[in-house]
Every structure is written in C-alpha cells, then in structure tokens.
C-alpha positions as CSV (number, residue, x, y, z in Angstrom):
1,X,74.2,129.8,106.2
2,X,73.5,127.1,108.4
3,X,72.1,124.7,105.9
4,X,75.9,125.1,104.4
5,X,77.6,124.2,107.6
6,X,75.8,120.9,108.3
7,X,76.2,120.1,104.8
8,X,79.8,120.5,104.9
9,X,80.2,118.8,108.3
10,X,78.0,116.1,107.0
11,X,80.4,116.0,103.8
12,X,83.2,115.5,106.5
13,X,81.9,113.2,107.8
14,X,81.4,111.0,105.4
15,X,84.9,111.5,103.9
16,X,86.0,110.6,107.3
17,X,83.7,107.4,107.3
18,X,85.3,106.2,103.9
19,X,88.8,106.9,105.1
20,X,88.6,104.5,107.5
21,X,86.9,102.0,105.6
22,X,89.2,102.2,103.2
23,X,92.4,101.8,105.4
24,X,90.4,98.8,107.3
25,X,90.3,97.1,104.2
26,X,94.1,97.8,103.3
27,X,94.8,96.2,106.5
28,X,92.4,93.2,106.5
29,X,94.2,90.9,104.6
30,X,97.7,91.1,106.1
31,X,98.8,87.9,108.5
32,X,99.0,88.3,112.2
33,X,102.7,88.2,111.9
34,X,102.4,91.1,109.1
35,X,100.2,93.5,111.2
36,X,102.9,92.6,114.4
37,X,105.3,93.9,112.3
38,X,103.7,96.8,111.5
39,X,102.5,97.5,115.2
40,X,99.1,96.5,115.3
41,X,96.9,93.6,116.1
42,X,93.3,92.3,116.1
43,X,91.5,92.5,119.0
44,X,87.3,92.3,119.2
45,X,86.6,92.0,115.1
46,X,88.7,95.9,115.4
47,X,92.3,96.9,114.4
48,X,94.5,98.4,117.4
49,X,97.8,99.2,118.5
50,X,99.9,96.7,119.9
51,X,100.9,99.0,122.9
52,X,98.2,101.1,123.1
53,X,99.2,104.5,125.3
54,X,96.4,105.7,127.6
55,X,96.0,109.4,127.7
56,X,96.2,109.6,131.9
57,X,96.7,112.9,134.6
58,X,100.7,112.4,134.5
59,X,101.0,112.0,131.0
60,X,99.1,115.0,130.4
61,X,101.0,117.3,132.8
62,X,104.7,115.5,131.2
63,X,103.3,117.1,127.7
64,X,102.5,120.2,129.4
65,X,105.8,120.5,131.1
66,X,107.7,119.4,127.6
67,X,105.9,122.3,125.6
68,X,107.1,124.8,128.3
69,X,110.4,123.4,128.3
70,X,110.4,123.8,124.5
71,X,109.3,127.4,125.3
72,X,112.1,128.1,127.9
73,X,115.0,126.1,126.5
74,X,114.6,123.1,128.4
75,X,115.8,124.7,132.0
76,X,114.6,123.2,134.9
77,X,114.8,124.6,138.4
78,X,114.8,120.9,140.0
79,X,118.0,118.6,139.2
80,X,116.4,115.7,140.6
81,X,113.5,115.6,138.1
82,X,113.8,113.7,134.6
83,X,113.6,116.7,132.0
84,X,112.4,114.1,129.3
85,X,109.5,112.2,131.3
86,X,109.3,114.4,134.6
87,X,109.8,111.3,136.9
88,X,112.0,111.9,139.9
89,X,115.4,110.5,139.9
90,X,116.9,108.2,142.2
C-alpha cells in the first residue's frame, strides 16, 4: 500500500518535472519583446512574471474578506471601506 503511494507521487512528480520543461522550452526562443507581450521576462537564467504579486498579510485577509462577501452577497457593515480591495476610503 505504501509502496503504491510513493510510486504514484513519484510518477507525479516526474510528470510535473516534464511539464515544466516542456513549457520552458516553448518559451525559450521567443524575443524579449515577445515574452513582454506575453507578461513575462528573464530574470537569473529563470522565466518570471513581469509584475510579480507577493502573497503578504493584507492580501491574504482582502481574499478572505472577498470569499465572505461572495458568501453574504457583498454587504458590508462599513461604508468607508473599499468592498473590492478592503482599503479605507478617503
């Protein structure tokens, strides 16, 4: 039983491994003005988003706040917060 897990994560792995190979080596021959178009750029020998988007305290609590708005219909009890971003209006 557990020699068929770590074979199929193994498996996974490896699938996983080629994908990316693959998609590296779809990408490596565009231009720099190609893979600007397209949103990405070289950076350290690696392929990365031109505006990468950190994953921080705020942004996590703004998706919290947007899934509970999606439960409760979007009301919020505070007119002087965004109810897109949760920033505080001027």
């Amino acid at each position: 039983m557990i020699y068929r897990r770590i074979i199929s994560s193994l498996k996974r792995k490896r699938q996983t491994r080629h994908q990316l190979h693959e998609d590296y080596r779809a990408l490596s021959h565009l231009s720099d003005h190609m893979m600007k178009d397209i949103g990405l750029r070289w950076e350290e020998g690696e392929i990365v988003s031109i505006t990468p988007v950190p994953i921080t305290r705020k942004a996590h609590e703004n998706a919290e706040a947007a899934a509970s708005d999606a439960i409760t219909g979007g009301v919020h009890d505070d007119p002087g917060i965004c109810r897109h971003c949760g920033a505080k209006l001027a």
